[in-house]
C-alpha positions, 0 to 999 in steps of 0.5 A: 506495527499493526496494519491498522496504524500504517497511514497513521504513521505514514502521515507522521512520519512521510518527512524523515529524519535527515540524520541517521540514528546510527549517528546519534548512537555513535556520540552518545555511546562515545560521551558515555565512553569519555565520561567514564575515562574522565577517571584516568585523564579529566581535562582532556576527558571533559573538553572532548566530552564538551564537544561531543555533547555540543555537537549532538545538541546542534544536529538534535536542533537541526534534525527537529526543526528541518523535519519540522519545517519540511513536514509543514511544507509538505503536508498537503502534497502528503494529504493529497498522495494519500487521497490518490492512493485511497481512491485508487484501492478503492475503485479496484475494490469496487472493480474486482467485486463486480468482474470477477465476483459478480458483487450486485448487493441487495439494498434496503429500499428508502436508502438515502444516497450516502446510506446506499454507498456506506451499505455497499462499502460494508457488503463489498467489504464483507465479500472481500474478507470471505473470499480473503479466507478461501483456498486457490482451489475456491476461489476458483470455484467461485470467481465468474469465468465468463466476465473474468476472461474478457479483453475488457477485463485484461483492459481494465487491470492493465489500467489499474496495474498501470495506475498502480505504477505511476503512484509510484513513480511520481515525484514525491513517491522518496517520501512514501513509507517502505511499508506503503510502497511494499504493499503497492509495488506487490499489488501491482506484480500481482495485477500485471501477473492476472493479466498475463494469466487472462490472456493465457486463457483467452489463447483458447480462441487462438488454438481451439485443439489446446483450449482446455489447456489454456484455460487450466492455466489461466484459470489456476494462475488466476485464482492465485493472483485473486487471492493475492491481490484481494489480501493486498486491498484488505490489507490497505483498507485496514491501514486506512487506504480505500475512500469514496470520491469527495465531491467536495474537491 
């Protein structure tokens, strides 16, 4: 399924079915099975062919109007998860262009406010996928080493990494697509991985003798995880995941 259709189909589809199709499968693979016997033994065929068939009719019912029910319940609890889920990629886009990139766009003059934010969307936007194209060995190169490597920094993804967990683990993280909940459980190794490595590179301080050591590994370590998780947040805000605050809440 094209990333792109993800939240599209998690919105659809965030209520599954209670019945597994497999169960399906089995009675009409057996009512097509009776009605080919029906040829040696018909009244015992048919009144089992019956059964087969009025009991698939019952749980198609059943199926349709459960998940009908539980997906109008549940429709703005979706809406809201989905609004969490996006504010919150999208605030760790804005975060991880400005530490670790230094993003500062230059912006036409006469801009009004909503213009201002939609041009910086689509500069950070464009930043994010450049960088999605380079090598570890490039990004490296190119990610800024001095506000990278700070308490504040490893502060700050610590935070997110733990935001990350508790989307999660909220009550109704059961109704999240595995596809959704894949993403963000790898976004959040990721972040508590950069975090590990930015401590491994602040041991510089702590033992000076081995500091071009420490700062080697964390800065390769570093350079993967960028890149990872720059892939992971691409990847959600083409599925639709990555939104501005709405003041109107």
């Amino acid at each position: 399924m094209p990333i792109k259709n993800l939240r599209r189909y998690i919105s659809k589809r965030i209520v599954q079915s209670e019945i597994p199709i497999l169960v399906y499968v089995v009675i009409l693979g057996s009512m097509a099975v009776l009605w080919w016997w029906r040829r040696y033994n018909e009244d015992l065929a048919m009144n089992f062919f019956a059964e087969l068939f009025g009991a698939a009719f019952t749980l198609f019912i059943i199926d349709v109007l459960l998940v009908r029910s539980k997906t109008s319940r549940w429709k703005t609890v979706r809406e809201d998860i989905n609004y969490l889920i996006a504010r919150s990629v999208n605030r760790l886009r804005d975060g991880i262009s400005i530490r670790a990139f230094m993003f500062d766009p230059e912006l036409r003059e006469g801009l009004s406010q909503k213009e201002a934010q939609e041009q910086i969307r689509e500069k950070r936007t464009a930043l994010l996928l450049k960088i999605e194209s380079l090598s570890d060995n490039e990004i490296l190169s190119t990610f800024n080493e001095k506000e990278l490597f700070t308490e504040s920094s490893y502060e700050y993804f610590h935070e997110k990494a733990d935001e990350v967990w508790r989307i999660l683990n909220i009550r109704y993280a059961d109704y999240l697509h595995p596809d959704l909940v894949s993403l963000l459980l790898d976004l959040h190794i990721e972040l508590k991985d950069l975090d590990g490595h930015i401590r491994q590179y602040l041991k510089s301080k702590r033992f000076p003798k081995d500091a071009s050591f420490y700062q080697g590994l964390g800065k390769k370590g570093a350079a993967y995880n960028l890149s990872r998780i720059i892939r992971l947040l691409n990847r959600l805000k083409q599925a639709g995941y990555s939104e501005i605050a709405d003041t109107s809440k």
